[in-house]
C-alpha positions as CSV (number, residue, x, y, z in Angstrom):
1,X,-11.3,15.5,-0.8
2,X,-8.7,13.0,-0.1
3,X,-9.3,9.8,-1.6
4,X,-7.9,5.9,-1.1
5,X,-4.8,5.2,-3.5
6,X,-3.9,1.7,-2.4
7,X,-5.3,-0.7,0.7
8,X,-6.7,-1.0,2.8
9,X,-4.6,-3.4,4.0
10,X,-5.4,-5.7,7.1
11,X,-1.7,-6.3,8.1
12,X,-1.3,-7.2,12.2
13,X,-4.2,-8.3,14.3
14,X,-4.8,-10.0,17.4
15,X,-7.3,-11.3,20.1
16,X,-7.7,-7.0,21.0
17,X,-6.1,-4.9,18.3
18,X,-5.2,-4.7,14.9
19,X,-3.1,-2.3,12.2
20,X,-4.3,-1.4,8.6
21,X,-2.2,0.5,6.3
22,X,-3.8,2.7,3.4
23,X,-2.2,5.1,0.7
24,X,-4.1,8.3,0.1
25,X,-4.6,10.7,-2.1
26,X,-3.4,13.8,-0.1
27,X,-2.9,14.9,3.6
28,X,-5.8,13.6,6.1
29,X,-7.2,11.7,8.9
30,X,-7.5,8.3,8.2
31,X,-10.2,6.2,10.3
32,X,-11.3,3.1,10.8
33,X,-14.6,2.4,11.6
34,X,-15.8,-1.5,12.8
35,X,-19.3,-2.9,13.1
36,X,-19.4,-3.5,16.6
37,X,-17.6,-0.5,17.4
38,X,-14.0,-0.8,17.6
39,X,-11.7,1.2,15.8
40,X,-9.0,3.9,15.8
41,X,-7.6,6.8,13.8
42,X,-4.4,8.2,12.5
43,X,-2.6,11.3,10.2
44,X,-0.7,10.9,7.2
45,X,2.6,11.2,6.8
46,X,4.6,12.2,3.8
47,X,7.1,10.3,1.6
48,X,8.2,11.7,-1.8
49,X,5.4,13.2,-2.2
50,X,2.4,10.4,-1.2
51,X,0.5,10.1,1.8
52,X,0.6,7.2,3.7
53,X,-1.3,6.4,7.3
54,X,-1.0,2.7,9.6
55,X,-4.4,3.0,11.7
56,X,-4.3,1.2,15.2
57,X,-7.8,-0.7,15.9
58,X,-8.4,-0.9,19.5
59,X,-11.0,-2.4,21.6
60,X,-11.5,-5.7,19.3
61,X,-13.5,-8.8,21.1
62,X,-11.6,-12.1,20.7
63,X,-13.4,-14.7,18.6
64,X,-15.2,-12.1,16.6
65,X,-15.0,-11.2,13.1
66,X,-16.7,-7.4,12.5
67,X,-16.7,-6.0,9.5
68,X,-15.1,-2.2,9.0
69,X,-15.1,0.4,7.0
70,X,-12.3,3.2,6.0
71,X,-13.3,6.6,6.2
72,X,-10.9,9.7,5.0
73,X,-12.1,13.1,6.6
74,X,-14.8,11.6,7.9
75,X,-15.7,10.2,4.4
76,X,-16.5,6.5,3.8
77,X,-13.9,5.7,1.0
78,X,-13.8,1.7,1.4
79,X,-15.7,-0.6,1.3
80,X,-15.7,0.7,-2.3
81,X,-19.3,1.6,-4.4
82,X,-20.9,-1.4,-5.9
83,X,-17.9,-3.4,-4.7
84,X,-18.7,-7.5,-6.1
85,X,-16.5,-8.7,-2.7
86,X,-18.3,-9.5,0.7
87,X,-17.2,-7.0,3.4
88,X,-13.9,-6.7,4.8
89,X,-13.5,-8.1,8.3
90,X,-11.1,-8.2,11.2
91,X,-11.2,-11.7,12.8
92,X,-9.5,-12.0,16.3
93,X,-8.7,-15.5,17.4
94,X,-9.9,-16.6,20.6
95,X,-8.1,-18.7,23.1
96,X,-7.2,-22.4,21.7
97,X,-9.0,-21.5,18.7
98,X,-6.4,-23.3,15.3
99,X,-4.6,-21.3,13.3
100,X,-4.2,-21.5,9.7
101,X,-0.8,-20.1,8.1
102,X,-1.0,-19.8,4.3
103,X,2.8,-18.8,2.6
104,X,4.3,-18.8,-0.7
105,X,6.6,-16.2,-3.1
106,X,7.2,-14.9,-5.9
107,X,4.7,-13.3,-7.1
108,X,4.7,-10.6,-10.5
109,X,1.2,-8.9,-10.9
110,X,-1.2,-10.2,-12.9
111,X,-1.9,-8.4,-16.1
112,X,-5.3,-6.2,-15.5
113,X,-8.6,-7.8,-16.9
114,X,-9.1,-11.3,-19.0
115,X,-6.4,-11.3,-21.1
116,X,-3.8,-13.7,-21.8
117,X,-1.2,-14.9,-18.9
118,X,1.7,-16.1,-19.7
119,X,2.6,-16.7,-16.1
120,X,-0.6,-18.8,-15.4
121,X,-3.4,-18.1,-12.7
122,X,-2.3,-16.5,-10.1
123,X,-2.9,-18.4,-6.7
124,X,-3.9,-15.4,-4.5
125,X,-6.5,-14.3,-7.3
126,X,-8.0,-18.3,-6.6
127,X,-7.5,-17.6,-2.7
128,X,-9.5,-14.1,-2.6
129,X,-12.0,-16.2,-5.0
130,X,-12.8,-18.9,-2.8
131,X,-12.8,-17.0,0.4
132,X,-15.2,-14.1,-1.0
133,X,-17.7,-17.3,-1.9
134,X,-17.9,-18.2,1.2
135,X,-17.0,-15.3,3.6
136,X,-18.4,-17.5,7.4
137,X,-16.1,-20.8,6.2
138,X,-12.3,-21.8,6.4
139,X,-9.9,-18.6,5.9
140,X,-6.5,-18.1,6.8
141,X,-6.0,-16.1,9.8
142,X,-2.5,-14.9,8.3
143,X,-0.7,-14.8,5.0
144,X,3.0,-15.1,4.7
145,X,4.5,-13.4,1.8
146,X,8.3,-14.6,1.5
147,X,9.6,-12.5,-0.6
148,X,9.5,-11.0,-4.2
149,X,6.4,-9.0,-3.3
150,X,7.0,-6.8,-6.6
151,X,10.2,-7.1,-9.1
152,X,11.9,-3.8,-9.6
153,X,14.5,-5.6,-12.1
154,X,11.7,-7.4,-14.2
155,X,9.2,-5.3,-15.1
156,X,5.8,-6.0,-16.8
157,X,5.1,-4.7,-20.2
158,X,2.7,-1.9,-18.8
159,X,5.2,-0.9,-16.6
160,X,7.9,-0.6,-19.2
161,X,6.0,1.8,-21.0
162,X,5.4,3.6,-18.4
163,X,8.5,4.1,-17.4
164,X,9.8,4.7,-21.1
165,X,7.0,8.0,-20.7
166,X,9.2,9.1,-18.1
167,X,12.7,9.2,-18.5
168,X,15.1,7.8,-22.0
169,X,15.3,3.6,-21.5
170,X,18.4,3.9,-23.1
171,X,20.3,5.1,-19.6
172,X,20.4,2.6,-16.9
173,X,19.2,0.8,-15.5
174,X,17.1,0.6,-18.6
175,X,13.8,-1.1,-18.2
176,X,14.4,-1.8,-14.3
177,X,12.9,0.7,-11.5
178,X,14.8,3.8,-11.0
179,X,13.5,5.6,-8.2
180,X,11.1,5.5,-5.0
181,X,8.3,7.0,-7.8
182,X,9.0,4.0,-9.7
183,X,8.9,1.5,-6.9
184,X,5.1,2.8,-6.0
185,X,4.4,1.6,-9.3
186,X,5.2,-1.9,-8.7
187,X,2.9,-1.7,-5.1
188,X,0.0,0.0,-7.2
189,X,0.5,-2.6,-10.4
190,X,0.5,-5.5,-7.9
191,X,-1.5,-4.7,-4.9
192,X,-4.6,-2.9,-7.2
193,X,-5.7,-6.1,-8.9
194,X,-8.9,-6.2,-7.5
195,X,-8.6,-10.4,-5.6
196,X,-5.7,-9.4,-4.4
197,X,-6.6,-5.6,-2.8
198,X,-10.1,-7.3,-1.5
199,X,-8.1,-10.3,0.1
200,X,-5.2,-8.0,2.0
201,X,-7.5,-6.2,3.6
202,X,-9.4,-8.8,5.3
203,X,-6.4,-11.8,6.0
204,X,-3.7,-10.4,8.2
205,X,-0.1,-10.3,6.2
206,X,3.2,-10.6,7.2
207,X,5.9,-10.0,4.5
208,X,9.5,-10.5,3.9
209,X,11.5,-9.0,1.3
210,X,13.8,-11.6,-1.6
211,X,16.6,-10.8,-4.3
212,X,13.9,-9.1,-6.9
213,X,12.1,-6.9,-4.4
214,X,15.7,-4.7,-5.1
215,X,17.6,-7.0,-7.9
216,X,18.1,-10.6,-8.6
217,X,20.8,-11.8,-6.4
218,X,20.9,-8.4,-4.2
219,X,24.1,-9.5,-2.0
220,X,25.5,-12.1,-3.6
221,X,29.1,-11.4,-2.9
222,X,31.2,-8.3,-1.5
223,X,32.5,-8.2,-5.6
224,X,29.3,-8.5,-6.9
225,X,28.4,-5.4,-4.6
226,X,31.7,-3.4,-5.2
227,X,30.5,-3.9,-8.9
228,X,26.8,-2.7,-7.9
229,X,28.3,0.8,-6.5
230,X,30.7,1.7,-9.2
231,X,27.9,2.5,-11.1
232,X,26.0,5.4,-11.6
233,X,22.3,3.9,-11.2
234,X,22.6,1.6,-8.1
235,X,22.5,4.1,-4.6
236,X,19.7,5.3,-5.6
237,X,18.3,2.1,-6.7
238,X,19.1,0.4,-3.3
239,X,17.7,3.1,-0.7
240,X,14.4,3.7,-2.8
241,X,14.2,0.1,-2.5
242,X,14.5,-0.1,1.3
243,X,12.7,3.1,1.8
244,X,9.5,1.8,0.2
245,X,9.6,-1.7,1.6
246,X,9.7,0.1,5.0
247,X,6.1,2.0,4.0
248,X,4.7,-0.6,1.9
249,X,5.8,-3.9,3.6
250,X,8.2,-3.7,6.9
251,X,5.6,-1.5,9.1
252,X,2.8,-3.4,9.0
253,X,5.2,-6.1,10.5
254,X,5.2,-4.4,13.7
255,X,3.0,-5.2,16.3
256,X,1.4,-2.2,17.7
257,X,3.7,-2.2,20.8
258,X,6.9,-2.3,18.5
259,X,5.7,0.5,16.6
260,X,4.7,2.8,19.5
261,X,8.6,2.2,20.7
262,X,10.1,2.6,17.3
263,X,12.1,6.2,17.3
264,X,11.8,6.0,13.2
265,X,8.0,5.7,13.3
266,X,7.7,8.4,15.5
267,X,10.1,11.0,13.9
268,X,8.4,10.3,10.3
269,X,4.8,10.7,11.5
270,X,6.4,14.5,13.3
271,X,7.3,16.3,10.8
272,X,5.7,17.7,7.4
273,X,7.8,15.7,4.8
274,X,9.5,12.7,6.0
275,X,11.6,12.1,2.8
276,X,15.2,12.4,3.9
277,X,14.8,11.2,7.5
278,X,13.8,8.2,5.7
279,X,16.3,8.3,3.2
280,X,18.9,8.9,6.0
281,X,18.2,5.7,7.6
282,X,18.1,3.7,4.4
283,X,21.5,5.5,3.7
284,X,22.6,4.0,7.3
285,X,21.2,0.8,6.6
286,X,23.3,0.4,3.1
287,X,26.7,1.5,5.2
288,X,26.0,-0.7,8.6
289,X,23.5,-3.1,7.8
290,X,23.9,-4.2,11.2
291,X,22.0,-1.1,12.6
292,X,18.6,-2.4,11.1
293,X,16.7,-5.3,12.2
294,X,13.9,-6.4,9.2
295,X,13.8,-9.6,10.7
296,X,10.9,-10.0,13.5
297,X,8.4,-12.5,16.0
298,X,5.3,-12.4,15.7
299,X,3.1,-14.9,18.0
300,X,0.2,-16.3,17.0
301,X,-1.5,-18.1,20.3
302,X,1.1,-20.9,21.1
303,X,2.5,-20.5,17.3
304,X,5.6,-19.0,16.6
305,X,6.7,-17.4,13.8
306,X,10.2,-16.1,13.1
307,X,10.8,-14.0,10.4
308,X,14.2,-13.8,9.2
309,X,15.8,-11.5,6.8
310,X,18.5,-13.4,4.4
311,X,19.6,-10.6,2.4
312,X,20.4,-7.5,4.0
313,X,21.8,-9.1,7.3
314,X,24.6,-10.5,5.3
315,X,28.0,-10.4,6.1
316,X,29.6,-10.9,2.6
317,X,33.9,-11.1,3.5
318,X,34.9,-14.4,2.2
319,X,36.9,-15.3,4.9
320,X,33.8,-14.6,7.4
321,X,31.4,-14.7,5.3
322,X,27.7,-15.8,6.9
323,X,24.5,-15.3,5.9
324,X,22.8,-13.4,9.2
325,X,25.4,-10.8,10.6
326,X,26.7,-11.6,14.5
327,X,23.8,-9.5,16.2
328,X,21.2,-10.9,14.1
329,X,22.2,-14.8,14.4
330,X,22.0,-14.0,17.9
331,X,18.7,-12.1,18.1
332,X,17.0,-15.6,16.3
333,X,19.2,-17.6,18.5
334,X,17.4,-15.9,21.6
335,X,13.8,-15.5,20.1
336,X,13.9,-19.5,19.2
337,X,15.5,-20.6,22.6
338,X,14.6,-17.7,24.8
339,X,11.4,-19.1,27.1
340,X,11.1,-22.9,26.4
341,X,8.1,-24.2,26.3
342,X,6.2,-21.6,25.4
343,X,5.1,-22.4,22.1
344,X,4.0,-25.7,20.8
345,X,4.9,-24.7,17.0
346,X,8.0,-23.1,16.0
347,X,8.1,-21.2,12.5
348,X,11.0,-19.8,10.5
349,X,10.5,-17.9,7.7
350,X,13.3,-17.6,5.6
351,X,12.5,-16.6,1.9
352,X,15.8,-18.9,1.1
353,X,15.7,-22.8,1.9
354,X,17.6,-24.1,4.5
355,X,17.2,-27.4,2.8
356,X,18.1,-27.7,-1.2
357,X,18.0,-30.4,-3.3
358,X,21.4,-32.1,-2.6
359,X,23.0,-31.6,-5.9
360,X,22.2,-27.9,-5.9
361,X,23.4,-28.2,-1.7
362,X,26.6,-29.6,-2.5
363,X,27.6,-27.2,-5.9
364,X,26.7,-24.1,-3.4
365,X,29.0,-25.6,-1.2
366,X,31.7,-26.6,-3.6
367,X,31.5,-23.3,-5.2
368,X,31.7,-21.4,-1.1
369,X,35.3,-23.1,-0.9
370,X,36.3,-22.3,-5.0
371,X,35.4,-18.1,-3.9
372,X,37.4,-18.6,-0.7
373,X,40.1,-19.5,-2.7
374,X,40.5,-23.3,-1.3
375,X,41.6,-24.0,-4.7
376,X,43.6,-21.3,-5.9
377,X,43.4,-17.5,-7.7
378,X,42.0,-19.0,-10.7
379,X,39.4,-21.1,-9.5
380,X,38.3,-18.5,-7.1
381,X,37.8,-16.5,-10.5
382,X,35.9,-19.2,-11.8
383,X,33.3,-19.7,-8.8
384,X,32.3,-15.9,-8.5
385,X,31.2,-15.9,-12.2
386,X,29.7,-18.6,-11.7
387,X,27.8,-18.1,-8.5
388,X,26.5,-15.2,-10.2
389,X,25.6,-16.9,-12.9
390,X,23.7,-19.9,-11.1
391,X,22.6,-17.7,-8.6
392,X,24.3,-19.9,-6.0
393,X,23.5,-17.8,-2.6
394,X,21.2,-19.7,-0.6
395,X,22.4,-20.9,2.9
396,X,24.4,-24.0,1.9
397,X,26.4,-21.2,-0.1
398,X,27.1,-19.9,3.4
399,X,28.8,-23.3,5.2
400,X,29.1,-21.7,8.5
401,X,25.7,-19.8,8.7
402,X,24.1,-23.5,7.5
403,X,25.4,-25.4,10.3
404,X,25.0,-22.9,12.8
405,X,20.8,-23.0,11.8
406,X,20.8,-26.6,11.7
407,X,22.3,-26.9,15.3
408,X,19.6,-24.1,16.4
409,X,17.1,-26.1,15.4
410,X,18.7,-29.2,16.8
411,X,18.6,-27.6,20.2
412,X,15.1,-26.0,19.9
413,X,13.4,-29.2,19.0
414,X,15.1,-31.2,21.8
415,X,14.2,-31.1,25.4
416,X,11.0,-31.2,27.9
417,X,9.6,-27.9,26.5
418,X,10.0,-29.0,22.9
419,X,7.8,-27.9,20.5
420,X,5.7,-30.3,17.8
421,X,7.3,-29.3,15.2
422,X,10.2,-27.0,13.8
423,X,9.1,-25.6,10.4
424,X,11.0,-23.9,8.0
425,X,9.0,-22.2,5.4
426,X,10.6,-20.5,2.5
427,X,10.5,-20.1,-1.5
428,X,12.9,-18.6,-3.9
429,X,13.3,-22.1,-6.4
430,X,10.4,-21.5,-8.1
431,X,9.0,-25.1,-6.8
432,X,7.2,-27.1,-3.8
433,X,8.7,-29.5,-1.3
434,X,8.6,-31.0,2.0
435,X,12.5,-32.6,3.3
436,X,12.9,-33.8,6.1
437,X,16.4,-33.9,8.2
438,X,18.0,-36.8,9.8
439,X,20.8,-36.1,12.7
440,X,23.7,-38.8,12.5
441,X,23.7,-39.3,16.3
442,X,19.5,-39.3,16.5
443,X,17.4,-35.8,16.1
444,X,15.4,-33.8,18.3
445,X,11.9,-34.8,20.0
446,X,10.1,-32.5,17.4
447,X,9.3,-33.0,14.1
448,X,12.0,-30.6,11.9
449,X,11.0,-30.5,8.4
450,X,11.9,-27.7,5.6
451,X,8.4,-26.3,3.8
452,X,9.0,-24.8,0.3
453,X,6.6,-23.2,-1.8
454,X,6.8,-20.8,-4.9
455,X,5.8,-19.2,-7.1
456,X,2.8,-17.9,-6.2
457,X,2.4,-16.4,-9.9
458,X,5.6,-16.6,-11.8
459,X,6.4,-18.5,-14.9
460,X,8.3,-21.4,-14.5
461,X,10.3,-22.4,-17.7
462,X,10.4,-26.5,-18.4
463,X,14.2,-26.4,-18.4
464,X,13.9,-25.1,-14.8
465,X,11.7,-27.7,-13.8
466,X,14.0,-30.5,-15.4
467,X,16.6,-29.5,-13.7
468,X,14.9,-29.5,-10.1
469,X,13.5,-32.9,-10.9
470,X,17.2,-33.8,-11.7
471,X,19.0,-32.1,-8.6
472,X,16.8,-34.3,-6.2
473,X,17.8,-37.5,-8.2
474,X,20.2,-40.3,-6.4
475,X,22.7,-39.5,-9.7
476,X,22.7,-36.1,-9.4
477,X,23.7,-36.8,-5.3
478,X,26.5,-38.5,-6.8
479,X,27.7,-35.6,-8.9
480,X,27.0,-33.7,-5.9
481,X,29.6,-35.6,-4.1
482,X,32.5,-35.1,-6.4
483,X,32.0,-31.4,-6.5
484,X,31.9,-31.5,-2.4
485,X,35.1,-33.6,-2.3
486,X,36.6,-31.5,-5.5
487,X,36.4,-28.9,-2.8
488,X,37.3,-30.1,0.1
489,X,33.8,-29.3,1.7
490,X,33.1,-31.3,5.1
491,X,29.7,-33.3,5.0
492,X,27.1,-31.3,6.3
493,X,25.8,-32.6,10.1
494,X,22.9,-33.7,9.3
495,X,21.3,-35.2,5.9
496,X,17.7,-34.9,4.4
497,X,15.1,-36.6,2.3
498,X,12.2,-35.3,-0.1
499,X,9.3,-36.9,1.7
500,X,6.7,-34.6,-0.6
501,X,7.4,-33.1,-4.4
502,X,8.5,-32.0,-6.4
503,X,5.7,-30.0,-7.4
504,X,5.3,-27.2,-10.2
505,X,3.0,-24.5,-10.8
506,X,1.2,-21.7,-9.0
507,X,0.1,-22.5,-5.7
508,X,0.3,-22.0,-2.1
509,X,1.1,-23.7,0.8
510,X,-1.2,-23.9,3.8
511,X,-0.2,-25.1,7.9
512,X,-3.5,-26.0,10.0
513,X,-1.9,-25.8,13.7
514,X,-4.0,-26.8,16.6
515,X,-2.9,-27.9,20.2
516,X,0.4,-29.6,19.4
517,X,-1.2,-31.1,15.6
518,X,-0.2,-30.1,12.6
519,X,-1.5,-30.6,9.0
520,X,0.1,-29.7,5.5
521,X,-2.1,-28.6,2.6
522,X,-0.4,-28.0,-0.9
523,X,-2.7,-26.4,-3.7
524,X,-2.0,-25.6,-7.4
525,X,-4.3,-22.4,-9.2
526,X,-6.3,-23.8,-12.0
527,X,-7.2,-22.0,-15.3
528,X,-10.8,-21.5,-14.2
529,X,-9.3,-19.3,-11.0
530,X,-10.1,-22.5,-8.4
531,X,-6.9,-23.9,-6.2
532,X,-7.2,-27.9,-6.6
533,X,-5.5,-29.5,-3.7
534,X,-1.9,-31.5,-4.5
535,X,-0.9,-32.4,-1.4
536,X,-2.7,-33.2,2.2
537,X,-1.0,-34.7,5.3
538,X,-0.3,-34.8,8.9
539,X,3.3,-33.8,10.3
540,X,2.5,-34.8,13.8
541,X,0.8,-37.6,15.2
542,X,-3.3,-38.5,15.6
């Protein structure tokens, strides 16, 4: 009898239809079954040996929440026996109705049961918590994860001995994941703790992947990658990565329409064993990584939300060097601008922060020029160890690729079919913030403002938060400066302020969107598994 490995996982859904992903046991129809009759069914398909189906629900009312149940060969395997969480639902949004966006990243897995933390409480643990007390109030009606959904380069202890019962630690990569087995370890680990399995499958997610989702400062530079593949360990590393955040995370992006056109989806689900036609396109994707698109649109009623992918689109040459390769700046370029006034919210998600603290801004900037060689053979030495080092890579370490986004969202904010507001919602710095831009010759009619919030569950070290309190200091602007003009490095076209944090700790972000309103909500976990709020405040108007 096939049984349920992992999910289920509620991942797209709208006013009709919906997708939820599951891992099983072995080969089998996977169905799901709703309260009021809606539903759908799907086969398995086979990757390295595990079984994997994405069900499409059909026939969905909007402004309805039923509750479903997952049944394997006509075998009710979730909602689980004697589960302690209310039922899992599919809400569909009706016309007009507000919509609540919840993001944040960075996330390791919590360690199983009551024992000690030493990353804190994790903030989706509090989030399941308080919407399993109260299953007819406030939820989110999506979750954005923005990268570092698991961390094949820093393991937990569990994992590590796992892994040291399977092959000698001693080779590399050591203690890091290996393999695709490996990397199904890190989606069991994470997405098993019970919160977090019970809250997936009934809030919609849409995910991203970060640096650690392969390894910490994946891309960096075209040395730091020509040092990656002269060693033994890495290929194999970098497709099992992409081959399992295509299972676990980059299907459930796709709207049901996308993935009935997608010619990948369809060969994998054809055959017995999809292992090397999946491997074949990673393989593609690592030589041309302008022949995959992981970036994607999703709409949410007249809400926007662009999701962008800042680390395999990268075009890494320092002489034209840019952070989202020529066909990708141009497929965000037409999504954003495409059919003004369509949407009265814009969102980009990009797991990096367009806007940094301006002392970290300016040394990613100085250090751009040093690896260009602006200042010579030896200095260019200098700034790649360093930006390695500081993991300088964000997109004010790509000059270019920064001013082409700011004038995007220059141009999308201005004009009669403006939105309210242009958000940019990231993570990555391991704290929260709200900046704000200023253009020099006057900004666009909507309200531009850069959203950051990590981790979700990651320890945060005090040195790191001293120096973030520093880097948004008016002396450390100064310092800033002298590395900009040590460099030669133009002033950016537009400047920013912190109008909101610095703020530390494990917590999420949340965007309450209705009509052409918007409200921010910041909240921090607390030791007794609650989220206290930090932070709450209009960004448009009354």
């Amino acid at each position: 009898m096939a049984g349920l490995l992992l999910g289920p996982l509620l991942r797209y859904a709208d006013g009709s239809s919906a997708t939820v992903w599951v891992e099983t046991s072995r080969p089998c129809g996977a169905e799901v079954r709703c309260a009021d009759g809606a539903g759908g069914t799907a086969r398995t398909f086979q990757v390295a040996g595990h079984h994997y189906a994405l069900v499409p629900v059909t026939g969905l009312t909007p402004g309805t929440s039923p509750s479903y149940e997952v049944l394997l060969d006509g075998t009710r395997v979730w909602p689980l026996p004697d589960s302690r969480f209310p039922p899992s639902v599919i809400r569909t949004p009706a016309e007009g109705d507000p919509v609540r966006v919840v993001f944040g990243s960075c996330r390791w897995a919590a360690p199983p049961g009551d024992g000690n933390d030493p990353a804190g409480p994790d903030a989706l643990d509090a989030l399941a918590a308080r919407t399993a007390a109260d299953p007819g109030g406030e939820r989110p009606d999506v979750l954005l994860l923005l990268g570092d959904q698991v961390y094949a380069d820093e393991v937990s202890p569990e994992t590590r001995r796992w892994l040291a019962a399977r092959r000698d630690l001693d080779d590399p990569p050591g203690g890091e994941v290996a393999d695709y087995e490996e990397y199904t370890r890190l989606y069991y680990e994470s997405w098993l703790d019970p919160e977090v399995r019970w809250l997936l499958s009934t809030v919609p997610s849409c995910m991203i992947f970060d640096d650690h989702d392969v390894i910490d400062d994946w891309n960096t530079s075209a040395s730091w990658l020509a040092d990656m593949r002269a060693t033994a360990w890495w290929q194999e590393r970098l497709l099992s990565g992409l081959m399992s955040y295509w299972v676990y995370q980059h299907l459930g992006n796709l709207s049901p329409g996308e993935l009935a056109a997608d010619p990948l989806y369809a060969a994998v689900r054809e055959i017995p064993d999809a292992t090397d036609v999946l491997r074949a396109f990673a393989a593609g994707a690592d030589t041309d990584p302008s022949s995959v698109r992981w970036s994607y649109r999703r709409d949410f009623g007249r809400v926007r939300l662009l999701m962008v992918d800042t680390r395999a689109a990268r075009v890494l040459d320092e002489e034209s060097r840019a952070m989202l390769d020529p066909g990708e700046a141009a497929w965000l370029r037409e999504q954003a601008l495409g059919d003004p006034g369509s949407y009265d919210h814009l969102l980009v998600g990009t797991s990096l922060p367009w806007l940094l603290p301006h002392l970290v801004h300016d040394a990613e900037t100085w250090n751009a020029a040093l690896c260009r060689g602006e200042r010579g053979a030896r200095w260019a030495r200098f700034g790649e160890d360093l930006r390695r080092r500081a993991d300088l890579e964000h997109w004010a370490a790509f000059p270019a690729s920064f001013t082409t986004l700011t004038e995007l969202f220059a141009e999308a904010g201005a004009g009669p079919g403006a939105p309210a507001t242009v958000c940019v919602l990231s993570g990555d710095v391991h704290h929260a913030y709200v900046a704000e831009p200023s253009w020099p010759a006057g900004g666009p009619g909507a309200r531009v403002l850069q959203l950051t919030c990590s981790p979700v569950h990651n320890a945060v070290p005090l040195s790191l938060r001293l120096g973030f309190r520093f880097g948004w200091s008016a002396a450390a602007r100064l310092l800033g400066r002298r590395l900009a003009r040590h460099g030669g490095c133009p002033a950016p076209p537009v400047d920013w302020r912190r109008t909101g944090g610095p703020w530390f700790g494990n917590q999420l972000m949340s965007l309450t969107l209705h009509g052409r309103s918007a409200r921010l909500r910041l909240e921090r976990a607390r030791g007794d598994g609650s989220l206290r709020t930090v932070e709450e405040s209009s960004l448009t108007p009354s």
